[in-house]
TIRO-2110 file (N, C-alpha, C; in Angstrom, 1 decimal):
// TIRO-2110
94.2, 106.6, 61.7, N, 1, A
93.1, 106.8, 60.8, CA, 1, A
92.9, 108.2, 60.6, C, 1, A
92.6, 108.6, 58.9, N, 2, A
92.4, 110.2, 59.2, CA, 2, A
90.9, 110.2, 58.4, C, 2, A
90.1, 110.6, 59.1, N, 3, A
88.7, 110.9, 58.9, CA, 3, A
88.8, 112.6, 57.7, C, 3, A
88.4, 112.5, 56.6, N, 4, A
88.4, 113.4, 56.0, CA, 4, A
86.8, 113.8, 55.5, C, 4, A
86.5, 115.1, 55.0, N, 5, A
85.3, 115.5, 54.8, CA, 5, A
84.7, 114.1, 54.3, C, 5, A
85.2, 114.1, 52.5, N, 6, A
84.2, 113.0, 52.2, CA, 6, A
84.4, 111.4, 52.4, C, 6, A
85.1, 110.9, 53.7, N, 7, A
85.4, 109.5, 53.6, CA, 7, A
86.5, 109.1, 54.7, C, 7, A
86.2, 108.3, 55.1, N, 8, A
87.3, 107.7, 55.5, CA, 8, A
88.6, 107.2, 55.2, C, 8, A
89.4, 107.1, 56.0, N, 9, A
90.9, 106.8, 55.0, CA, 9, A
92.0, 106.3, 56.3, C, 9, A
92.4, 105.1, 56.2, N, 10, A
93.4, 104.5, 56.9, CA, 10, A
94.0, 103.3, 56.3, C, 10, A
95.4, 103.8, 56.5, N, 11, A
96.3, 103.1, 55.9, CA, 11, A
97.6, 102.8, 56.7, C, 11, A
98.2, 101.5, 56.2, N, 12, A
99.1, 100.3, 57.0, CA, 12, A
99.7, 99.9, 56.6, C, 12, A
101.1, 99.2, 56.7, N, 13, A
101.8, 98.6, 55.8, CA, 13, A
101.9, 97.2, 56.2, C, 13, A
101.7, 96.7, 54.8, N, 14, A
101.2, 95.0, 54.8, CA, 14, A
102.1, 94.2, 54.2, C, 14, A
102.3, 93.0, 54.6, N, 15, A
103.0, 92.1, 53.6, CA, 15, A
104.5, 92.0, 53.8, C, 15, A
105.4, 90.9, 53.4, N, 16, A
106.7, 90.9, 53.4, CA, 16, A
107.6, 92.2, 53.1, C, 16, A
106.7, 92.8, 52.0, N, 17, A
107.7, 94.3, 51.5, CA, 17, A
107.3, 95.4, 52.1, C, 17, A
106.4, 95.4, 52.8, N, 18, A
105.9, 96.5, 53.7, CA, 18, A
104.9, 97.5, 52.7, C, 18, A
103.9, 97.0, 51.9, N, 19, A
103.3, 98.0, 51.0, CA, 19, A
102.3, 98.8, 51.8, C, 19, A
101.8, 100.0, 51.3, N, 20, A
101.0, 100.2, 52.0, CA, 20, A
100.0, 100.4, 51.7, C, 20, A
98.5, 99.9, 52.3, N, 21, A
97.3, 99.3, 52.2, CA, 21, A
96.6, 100.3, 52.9, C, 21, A
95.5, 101.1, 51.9, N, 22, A
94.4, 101.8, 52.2, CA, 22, A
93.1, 101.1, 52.1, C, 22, A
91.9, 101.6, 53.2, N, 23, A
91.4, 101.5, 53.1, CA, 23, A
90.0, 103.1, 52.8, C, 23, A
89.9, 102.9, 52.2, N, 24, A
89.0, 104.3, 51.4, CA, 24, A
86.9, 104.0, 51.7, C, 24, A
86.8, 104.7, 53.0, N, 25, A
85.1, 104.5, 52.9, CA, 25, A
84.2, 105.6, 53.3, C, 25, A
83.3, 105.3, 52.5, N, 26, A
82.2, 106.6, 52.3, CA, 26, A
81.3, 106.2, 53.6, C, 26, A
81.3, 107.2, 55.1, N, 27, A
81.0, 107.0, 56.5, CA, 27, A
79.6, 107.0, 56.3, C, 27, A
78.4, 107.4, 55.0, N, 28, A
77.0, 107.3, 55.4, CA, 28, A
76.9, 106.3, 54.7, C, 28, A
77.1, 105.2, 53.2, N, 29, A
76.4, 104.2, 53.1, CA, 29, A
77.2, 103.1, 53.8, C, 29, A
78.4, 103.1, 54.3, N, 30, A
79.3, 102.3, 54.9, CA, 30, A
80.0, 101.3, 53.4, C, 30, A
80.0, 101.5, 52.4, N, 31, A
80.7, 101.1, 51.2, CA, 31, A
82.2, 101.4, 51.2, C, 31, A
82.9, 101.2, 50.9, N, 32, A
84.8, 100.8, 50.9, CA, 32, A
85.2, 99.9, 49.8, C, 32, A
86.1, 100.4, 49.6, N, 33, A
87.4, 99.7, 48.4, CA, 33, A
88.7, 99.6, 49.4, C, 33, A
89.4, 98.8, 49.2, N, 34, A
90.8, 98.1, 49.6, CA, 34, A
91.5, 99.0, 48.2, C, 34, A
92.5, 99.5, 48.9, N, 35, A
93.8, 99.4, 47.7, CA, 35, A
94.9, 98.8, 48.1, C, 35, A
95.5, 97.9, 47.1, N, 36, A
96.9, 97.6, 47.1, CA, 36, A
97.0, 96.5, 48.6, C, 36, A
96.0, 95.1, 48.9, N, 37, A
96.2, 95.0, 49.5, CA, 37, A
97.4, 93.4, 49.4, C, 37, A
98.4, 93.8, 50.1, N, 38, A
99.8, 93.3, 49.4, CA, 38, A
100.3, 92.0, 50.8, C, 38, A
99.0, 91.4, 51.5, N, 39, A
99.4, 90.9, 52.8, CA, 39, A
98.8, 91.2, 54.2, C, 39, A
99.0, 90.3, 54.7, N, 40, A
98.4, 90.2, 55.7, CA, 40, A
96.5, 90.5, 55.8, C, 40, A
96.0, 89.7, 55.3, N, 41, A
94.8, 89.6, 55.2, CA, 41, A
94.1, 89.3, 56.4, C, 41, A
94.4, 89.0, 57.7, N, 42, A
93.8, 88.9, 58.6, CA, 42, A
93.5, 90.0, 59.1, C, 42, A
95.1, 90.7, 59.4, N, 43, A
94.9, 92.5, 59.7, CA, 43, A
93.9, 93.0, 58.5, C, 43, A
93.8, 93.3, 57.3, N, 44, A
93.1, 94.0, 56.9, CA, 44, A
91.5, 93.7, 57.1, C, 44, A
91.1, 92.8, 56.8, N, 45, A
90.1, 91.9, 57.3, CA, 45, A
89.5, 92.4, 58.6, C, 45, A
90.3, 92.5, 59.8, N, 46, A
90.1, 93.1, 61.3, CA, 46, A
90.0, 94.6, 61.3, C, 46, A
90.4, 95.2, 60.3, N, 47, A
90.2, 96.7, 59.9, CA, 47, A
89.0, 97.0, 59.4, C, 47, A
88.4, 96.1, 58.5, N, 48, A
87.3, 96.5, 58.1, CA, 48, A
86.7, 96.4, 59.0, C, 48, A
86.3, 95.2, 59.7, N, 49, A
85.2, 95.1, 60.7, CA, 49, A
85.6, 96.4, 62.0, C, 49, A
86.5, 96.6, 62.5, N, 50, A
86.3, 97.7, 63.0, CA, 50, A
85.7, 99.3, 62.6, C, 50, A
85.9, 99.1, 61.3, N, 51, A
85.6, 100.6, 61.1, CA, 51, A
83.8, 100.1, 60.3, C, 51, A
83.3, 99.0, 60.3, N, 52, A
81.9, 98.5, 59.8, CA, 52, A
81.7, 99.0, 58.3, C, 52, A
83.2, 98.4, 57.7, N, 53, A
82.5, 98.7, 56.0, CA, 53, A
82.5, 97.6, 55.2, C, 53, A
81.5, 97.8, 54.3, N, 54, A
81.5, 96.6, 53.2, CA, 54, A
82.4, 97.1, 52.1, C, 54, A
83.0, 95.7, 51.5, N, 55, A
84.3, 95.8, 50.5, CA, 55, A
83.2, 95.7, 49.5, C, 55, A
83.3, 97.0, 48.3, N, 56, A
83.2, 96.4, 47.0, CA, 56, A
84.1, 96.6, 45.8, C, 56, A
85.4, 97.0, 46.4, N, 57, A
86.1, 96.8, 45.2, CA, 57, A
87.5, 96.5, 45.7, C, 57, A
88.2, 95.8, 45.3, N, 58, A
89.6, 95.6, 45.8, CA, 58, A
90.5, 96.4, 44.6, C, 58, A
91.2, 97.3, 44.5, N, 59, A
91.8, 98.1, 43.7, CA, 59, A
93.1, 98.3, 44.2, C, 59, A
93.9, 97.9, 42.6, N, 60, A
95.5, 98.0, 42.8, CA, 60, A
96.1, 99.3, 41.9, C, 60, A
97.1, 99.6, 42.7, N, 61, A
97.9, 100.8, 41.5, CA, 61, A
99.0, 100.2, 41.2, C, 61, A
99.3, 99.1, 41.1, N, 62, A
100.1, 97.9, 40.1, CA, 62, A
100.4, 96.9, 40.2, C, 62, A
101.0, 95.8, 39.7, N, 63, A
100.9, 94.5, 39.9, CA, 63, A
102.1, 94.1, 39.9, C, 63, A
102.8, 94.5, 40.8, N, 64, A
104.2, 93.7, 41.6, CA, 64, A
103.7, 93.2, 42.7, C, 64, A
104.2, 92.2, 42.9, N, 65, A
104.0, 90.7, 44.0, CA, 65, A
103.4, 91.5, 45.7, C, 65, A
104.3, 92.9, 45.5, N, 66, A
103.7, 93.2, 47.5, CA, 66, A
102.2, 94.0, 47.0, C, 66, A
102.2, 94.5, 46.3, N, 67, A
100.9, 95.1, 46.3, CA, 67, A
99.3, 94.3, 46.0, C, 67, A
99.3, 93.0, 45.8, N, 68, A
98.3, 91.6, 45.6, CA, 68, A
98.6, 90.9, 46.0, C, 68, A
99.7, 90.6, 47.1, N, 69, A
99.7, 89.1, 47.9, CA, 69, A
98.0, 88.8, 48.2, C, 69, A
97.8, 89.5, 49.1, N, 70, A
96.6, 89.3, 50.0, CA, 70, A
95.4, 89.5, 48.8, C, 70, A
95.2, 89.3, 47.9, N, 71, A
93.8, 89.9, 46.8, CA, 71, A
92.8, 88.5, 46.6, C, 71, A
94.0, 87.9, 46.5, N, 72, A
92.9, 86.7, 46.6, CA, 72, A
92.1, 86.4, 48.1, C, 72, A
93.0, 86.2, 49.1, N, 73, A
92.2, 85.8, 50.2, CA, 73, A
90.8, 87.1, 50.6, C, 73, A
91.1, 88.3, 50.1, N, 74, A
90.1, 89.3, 50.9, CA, 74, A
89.1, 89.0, 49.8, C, 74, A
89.2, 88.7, 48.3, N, 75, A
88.0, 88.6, 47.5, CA, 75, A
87.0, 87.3, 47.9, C, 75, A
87.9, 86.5, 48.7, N, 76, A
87.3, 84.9, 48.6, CA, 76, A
86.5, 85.2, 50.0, C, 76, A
86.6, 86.5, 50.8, N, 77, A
86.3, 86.3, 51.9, CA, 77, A
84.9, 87.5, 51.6, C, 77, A
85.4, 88.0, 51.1, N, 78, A
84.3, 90.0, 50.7, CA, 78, A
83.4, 89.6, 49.7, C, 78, A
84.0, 89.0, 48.4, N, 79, A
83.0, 88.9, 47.0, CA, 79, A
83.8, 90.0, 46.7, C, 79, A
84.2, 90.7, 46.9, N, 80, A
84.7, 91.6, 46.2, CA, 80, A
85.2, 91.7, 44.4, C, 80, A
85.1, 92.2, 43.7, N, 81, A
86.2, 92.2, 42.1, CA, 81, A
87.1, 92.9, 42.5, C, 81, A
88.2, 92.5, 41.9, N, 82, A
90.0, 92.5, 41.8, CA, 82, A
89.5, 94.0, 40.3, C, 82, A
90.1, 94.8, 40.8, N, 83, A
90.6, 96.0, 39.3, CA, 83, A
92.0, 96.2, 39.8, C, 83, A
92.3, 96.3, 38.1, N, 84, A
93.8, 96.3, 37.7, CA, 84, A
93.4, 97.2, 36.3, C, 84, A
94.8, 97.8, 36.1, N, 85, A
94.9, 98.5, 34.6, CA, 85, A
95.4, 97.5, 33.9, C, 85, A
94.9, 97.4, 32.3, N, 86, A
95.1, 95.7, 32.1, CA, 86, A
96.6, 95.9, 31.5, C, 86, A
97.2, 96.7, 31.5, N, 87, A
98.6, 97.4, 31.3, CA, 87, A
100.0, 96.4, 32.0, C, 87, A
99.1, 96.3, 33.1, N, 88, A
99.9, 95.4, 34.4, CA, 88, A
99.5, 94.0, 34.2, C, 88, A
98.6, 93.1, 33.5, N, 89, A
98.2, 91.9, 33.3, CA, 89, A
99.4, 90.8, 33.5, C, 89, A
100.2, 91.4, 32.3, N, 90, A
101.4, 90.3, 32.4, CA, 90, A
102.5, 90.1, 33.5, C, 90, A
102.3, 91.2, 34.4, N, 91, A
103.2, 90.9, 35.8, CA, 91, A
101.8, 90.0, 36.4, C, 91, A
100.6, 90.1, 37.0, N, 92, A
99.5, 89.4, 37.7, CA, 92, A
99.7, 87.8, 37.0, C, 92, A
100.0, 87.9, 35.5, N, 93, A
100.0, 86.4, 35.9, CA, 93, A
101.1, 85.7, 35.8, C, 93, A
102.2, 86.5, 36.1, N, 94, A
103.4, 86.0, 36.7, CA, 94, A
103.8, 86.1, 37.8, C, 94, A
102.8, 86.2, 38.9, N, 95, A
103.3, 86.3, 40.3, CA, 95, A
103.9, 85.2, 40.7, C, 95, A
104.2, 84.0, 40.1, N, 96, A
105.0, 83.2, 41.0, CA, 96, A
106.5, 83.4, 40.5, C, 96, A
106.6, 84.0, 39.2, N, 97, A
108.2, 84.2, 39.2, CA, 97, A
108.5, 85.0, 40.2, C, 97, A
107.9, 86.1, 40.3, N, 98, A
107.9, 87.2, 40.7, CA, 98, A
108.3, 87.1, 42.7, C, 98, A
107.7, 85.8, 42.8, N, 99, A
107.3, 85.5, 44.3, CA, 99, A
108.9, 84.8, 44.2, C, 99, A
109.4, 84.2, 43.5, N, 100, A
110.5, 83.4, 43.8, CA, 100, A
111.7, 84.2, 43.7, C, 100, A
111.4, 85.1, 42.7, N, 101, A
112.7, 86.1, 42.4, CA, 101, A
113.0, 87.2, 44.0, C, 101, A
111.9, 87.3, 44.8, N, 102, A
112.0, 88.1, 45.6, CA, 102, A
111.6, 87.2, 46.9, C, 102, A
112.1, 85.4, 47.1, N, 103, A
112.3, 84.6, 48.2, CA, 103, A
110.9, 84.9, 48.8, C, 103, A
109.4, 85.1, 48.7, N, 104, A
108.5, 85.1, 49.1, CA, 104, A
107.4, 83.6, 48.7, C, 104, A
106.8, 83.8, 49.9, N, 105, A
106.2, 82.3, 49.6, CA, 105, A
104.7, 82.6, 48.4, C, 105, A
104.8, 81.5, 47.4, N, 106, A
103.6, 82.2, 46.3, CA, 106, A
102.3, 81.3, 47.1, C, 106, A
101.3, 81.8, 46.5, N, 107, A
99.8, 81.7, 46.8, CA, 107, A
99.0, 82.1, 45.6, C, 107, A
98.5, 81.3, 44.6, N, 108, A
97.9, 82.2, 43.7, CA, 108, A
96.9, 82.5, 44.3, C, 108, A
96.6, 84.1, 42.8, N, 109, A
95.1, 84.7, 43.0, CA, 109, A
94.8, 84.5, 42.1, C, 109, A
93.3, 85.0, 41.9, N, 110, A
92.7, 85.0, 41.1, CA, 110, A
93.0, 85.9, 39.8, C, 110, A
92.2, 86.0, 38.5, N, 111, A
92.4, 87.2, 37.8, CA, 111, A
92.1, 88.2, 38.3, C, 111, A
92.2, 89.0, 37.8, N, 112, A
91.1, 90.5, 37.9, CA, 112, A
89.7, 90.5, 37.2, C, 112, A
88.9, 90.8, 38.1, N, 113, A
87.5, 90.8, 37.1, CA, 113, A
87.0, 92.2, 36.2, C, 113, A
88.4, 93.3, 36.6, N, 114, A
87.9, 94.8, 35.6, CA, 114, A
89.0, 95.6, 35.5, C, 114, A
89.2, 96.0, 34.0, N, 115, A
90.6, 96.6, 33.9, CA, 115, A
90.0, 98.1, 33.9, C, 115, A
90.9, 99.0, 34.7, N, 116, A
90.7, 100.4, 35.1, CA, 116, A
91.3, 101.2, 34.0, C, 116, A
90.4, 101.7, 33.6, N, 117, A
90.9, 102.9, 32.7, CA, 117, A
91.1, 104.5, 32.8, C, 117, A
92.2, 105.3, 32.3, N, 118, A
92.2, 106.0, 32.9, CA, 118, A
91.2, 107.1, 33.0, C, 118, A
91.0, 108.2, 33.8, N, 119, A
90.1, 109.1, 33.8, CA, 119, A
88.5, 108.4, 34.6, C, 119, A
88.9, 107.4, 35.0, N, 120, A
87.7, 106.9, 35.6, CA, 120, A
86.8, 107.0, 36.9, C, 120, A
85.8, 106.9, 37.1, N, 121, A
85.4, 107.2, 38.5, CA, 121, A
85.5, 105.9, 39.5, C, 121, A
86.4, 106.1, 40.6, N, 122, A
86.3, 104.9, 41.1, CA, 122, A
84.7, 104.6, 42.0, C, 122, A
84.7, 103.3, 42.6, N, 123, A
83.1, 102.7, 42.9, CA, 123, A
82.5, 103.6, 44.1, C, 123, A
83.0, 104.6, 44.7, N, 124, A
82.4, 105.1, 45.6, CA, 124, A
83.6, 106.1, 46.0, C, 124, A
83.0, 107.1, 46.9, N, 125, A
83.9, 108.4, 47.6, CA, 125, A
84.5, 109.0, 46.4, C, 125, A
83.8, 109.3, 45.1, N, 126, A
84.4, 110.4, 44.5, CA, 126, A
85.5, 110.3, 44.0, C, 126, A
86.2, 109.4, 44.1, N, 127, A
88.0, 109.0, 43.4, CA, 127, A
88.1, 109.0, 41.9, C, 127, A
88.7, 109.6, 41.7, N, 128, A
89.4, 109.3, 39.8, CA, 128, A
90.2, 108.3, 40.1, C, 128, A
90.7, 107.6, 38.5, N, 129, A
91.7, 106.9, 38.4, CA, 129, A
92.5, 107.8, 37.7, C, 129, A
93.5, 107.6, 37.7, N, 130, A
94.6, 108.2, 36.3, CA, 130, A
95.8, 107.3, 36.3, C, 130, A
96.1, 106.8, 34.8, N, 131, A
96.9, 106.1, 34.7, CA, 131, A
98.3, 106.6, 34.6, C, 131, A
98.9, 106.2, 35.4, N, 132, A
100.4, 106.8, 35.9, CA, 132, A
101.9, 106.0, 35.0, C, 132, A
101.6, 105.8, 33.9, N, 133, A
103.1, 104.3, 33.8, CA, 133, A
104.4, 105.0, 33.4, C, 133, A
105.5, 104.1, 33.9, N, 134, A
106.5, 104.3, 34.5, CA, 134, A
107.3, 103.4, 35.6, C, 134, A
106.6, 103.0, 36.8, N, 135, A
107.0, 101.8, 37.3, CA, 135, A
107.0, 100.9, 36.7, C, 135, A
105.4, 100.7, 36.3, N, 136, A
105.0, 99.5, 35.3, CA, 136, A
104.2, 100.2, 34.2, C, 136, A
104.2, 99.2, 33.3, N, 137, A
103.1, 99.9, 32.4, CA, 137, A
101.4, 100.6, 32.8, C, 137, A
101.0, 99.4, 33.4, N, 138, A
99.9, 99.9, 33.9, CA, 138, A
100.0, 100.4, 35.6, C, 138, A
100.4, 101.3, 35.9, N, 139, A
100.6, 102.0, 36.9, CA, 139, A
99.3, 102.7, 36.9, C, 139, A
98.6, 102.9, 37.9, N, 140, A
97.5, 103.8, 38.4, CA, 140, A
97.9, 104.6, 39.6, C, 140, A
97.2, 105.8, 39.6, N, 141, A
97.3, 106.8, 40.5, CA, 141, A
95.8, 107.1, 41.3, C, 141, A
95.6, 107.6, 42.5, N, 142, A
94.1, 107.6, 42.7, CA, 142, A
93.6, 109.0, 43.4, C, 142, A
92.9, 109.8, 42.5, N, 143, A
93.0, 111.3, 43.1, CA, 143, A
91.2, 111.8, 43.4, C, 143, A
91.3, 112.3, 45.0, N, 144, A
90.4, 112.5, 45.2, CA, 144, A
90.1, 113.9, 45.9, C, 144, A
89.5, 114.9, 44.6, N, 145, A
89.9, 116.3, 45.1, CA, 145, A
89.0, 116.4, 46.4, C, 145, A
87.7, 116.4, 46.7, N, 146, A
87.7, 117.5, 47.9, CA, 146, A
88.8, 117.3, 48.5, C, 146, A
89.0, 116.2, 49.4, N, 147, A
90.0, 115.9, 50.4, CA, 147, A
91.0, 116.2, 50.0, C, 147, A
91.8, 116.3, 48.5, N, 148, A
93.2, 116.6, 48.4, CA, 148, A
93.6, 115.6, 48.7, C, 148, A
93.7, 114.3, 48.3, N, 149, A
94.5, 113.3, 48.6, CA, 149, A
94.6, 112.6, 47.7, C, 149, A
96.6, 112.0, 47.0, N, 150, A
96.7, 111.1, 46.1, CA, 150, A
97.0, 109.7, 46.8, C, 150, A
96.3, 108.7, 45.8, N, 151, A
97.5, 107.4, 46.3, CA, 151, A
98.0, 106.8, 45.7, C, 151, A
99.4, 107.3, 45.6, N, 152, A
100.0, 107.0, 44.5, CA, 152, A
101.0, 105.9, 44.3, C, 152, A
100.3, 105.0, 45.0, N, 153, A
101.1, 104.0, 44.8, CA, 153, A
103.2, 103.9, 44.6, C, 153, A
103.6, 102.9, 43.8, N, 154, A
105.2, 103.7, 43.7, CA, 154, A
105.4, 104.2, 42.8, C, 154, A
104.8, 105.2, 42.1, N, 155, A
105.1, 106.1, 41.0, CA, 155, A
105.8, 107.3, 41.5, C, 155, A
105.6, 107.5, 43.3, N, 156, A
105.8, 108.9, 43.7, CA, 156, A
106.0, 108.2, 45.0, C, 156, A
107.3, 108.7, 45.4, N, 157, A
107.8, 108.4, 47.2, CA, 157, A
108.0, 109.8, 47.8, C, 157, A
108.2, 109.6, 49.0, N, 158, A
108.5, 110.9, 49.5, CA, 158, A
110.0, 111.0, 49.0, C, 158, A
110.6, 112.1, 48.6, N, 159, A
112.0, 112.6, 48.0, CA, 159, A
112.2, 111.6, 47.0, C, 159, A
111.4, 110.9, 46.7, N, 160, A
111.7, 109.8, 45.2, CA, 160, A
111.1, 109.5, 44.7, C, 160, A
110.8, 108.3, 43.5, N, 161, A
110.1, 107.9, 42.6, CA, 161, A
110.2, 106.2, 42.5, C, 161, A
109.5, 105.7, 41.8, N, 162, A
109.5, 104.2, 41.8, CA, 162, A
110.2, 103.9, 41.0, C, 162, A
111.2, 102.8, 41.4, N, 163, A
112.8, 102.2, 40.3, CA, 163, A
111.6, 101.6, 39.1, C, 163, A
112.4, 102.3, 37.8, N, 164, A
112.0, 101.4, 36.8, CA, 164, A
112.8, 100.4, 35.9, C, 164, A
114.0, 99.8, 37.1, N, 165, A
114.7, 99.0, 36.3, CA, 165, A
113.9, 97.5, 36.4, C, 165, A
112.8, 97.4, 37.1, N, 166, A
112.2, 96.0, 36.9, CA, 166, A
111.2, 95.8, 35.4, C, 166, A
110.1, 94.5, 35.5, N, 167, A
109.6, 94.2, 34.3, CA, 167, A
108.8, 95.4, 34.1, C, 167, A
109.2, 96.1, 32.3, N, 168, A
108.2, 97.3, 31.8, CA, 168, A
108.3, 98.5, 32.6, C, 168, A
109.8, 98.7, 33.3, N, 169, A
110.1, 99.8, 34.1, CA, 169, A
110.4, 100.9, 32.9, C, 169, A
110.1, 102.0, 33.0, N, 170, A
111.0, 103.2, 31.7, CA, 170, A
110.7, 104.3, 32.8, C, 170, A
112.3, 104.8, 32.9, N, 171, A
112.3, 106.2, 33.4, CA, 171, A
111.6, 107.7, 32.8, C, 171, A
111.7, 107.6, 31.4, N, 172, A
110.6, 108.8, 30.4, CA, 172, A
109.6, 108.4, 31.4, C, 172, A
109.0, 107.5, 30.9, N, 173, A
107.8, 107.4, 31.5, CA, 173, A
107.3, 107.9, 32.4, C, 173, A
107.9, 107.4, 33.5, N, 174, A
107.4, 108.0, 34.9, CA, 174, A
107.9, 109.1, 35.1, C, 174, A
108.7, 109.8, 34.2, N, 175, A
108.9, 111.8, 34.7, CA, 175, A
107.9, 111.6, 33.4, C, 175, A
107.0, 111.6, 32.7, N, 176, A
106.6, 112.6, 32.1, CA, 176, A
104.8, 112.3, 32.9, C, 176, A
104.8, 110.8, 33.6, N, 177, A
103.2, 110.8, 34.6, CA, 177, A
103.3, 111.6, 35.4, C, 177, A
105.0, 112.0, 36.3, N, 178, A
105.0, 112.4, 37.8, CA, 178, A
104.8, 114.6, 37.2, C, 178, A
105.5, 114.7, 36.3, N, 179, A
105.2, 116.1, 35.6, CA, 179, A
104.0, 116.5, 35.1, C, 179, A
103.4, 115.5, 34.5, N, 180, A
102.4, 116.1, 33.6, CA, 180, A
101.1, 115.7, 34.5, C, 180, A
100.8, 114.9, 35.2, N, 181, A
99.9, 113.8, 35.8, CA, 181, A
99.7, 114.6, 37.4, C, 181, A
101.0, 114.4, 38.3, N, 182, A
100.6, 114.1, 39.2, CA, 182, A
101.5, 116.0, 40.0, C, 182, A
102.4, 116.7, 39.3, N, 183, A
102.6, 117.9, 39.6, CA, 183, A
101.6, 119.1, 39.5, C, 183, A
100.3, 118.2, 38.9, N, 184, A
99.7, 119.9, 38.3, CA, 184, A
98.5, 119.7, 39.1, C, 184, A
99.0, 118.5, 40.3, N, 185, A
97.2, 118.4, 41.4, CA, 185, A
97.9, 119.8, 42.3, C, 185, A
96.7, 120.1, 43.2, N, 186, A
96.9, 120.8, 44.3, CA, 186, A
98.0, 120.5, 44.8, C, 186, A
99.3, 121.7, 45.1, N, 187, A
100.6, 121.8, 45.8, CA, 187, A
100.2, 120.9, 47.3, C, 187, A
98.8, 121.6, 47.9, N, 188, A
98.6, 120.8, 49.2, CA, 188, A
98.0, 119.9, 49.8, C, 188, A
97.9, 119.1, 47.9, N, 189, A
97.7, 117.3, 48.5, CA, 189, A
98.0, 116.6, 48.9, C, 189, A
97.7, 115.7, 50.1, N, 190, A
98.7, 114.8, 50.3, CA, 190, A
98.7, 113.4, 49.7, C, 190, A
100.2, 113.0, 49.8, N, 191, A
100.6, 112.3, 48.9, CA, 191, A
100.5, 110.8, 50.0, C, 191, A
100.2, 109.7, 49.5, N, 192, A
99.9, 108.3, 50.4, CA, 192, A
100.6, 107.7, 49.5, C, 192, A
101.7, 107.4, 49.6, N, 193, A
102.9, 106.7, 48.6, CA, 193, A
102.7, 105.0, 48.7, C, 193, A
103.5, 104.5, 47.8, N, 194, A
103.0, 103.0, 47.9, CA, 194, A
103.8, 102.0, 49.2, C, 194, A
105.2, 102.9, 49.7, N, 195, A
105.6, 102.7, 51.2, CA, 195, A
106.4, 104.1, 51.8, C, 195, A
106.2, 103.5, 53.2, N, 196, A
106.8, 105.1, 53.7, CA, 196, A
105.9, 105.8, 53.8, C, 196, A
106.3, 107.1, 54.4, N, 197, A
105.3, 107.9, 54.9, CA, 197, A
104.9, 108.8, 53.9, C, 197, A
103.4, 109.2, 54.0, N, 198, A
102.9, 110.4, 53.3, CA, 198, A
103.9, 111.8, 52.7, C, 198, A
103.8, 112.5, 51.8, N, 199, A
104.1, 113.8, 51.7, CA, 199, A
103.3, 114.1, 51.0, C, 199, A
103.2, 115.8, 50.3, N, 200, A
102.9, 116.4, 49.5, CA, 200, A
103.3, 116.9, 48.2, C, 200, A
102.0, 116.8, 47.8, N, 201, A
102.6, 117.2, 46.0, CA, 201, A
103.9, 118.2, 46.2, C, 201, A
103.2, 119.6, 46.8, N, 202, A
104.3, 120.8, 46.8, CA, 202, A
105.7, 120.0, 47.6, C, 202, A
105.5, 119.9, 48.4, N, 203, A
107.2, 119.3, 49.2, CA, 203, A
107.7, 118.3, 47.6, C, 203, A
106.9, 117.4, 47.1, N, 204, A
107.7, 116.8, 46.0, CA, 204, A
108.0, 117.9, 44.9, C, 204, A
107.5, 118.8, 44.5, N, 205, A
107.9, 119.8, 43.3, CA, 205, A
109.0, 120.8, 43.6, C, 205, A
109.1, 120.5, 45.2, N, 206, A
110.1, 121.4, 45.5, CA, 206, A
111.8, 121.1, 45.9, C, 206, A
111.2, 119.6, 46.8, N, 207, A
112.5, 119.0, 47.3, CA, 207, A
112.8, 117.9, 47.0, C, 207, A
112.1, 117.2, 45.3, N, 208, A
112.1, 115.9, 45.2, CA, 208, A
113.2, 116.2, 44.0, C, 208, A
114.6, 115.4, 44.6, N, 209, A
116.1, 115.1, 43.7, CA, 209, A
115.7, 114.8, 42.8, C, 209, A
115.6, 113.8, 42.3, N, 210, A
115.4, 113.0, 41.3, CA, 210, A
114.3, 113.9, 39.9, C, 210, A
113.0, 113.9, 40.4, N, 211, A
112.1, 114.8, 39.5, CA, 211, A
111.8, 115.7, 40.3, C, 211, A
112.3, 117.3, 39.7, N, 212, A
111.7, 118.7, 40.4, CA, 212, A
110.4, 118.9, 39.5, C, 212, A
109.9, 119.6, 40.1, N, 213, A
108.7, 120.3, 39.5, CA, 213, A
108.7, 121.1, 38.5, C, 213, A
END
């Protein structure tokens, strides 16, 4: 868990594909958002209650199958609303192709009850949205300056970028979000990728193959 000025912040990797699942909470009202929670709903569930926050938003930065396994069970359990960029819609309500194409067991969810647009404030701790597409169309990114921290779901890995040969993948795309979008935050933001370990904007503008800075 890394306790930052304005909020809390710990993250895990959940689910069959290993995504990884933030949880984001502001330490005086005790309020929290879930991102990308892609599985294992019991663990995250046991996370909240240890760190004593209430869910009120469950928020995704896109809608491939590991990143919303778990969305339904945490909303049925929190009350929480599901946000999505409605960009991503048509993968959400195909998760069971999606589930079968990648041998995973399906479970539906629910819809989304609010499509995120970009430039927006997220429900608590200060967070922008910015829409990032390129993996998918509606790809979101989540930037929260005091702290310096992006979560950028898989638009941005450490020394790579998210394949866009699946549905509504385009390579323009995502070099002109990961250039124009996500190069021009602070060099020494950290980066909370959608799997794998953290890096930095600067280490990606400097040592990332695929897109330099």
């Amino acid at each position: 868990m890394t306790n930052q000025t304005a909020f809390i912040r710990q993250t895990f990797p959940v689910g069959p594909l290993q995504c990884n699942c933030t949880i984001i909470g502001d330490p005086v009202t005790r309020k929290a958002f879930v991102v990308d929670p892609g599985g294992d709903p019991e663990l995250i569930m046991a996370k909240l209650r240890e760190l004593d926050l209430q869910v009120v938003a469950l928020i995704h930065t896109h809608a491939h199958l590991d990143h919303f396994l778990a969305s339904g069970d945490i909303k049925k359990q929190t009350g929480a609303p599901i946000y999505l960029h409605e960009g991503d819609k048509f993968l959400w309500d195909n998760l069971e192709m999606q589930c079968r194409m990648f041998g995973v067991p399906y479970r539906p969810v629910p819809d989304p009850d609010y499509w995120l647009k970009d430039d927006e404030e997220l429900p608590c701790c200060e967070g922008v949205a910015m829409h990032t597409p390129g993996h998918t169309p509606g790809s979101m990114c989540f930037w929260f300056e005091q702290p310096k921290l992006l979560i950028a779901g898989d638009t941005l890995f450490r020394r790579s970028i998210g394949r866009t040969d699946l549905w509504g993948g385009d390579y323009k795309a995502i070099e002109r979000s990961i250039k124009q979008r996500l190069y021009t935050l602070d060099e020494e933001a950290v980066v909370v990728t959608g799997h794998g370990p953290d890096t930095t904007i600067g280490e990606e503008i400097r040592e990332n193959s695929i897109i330099r800075g």
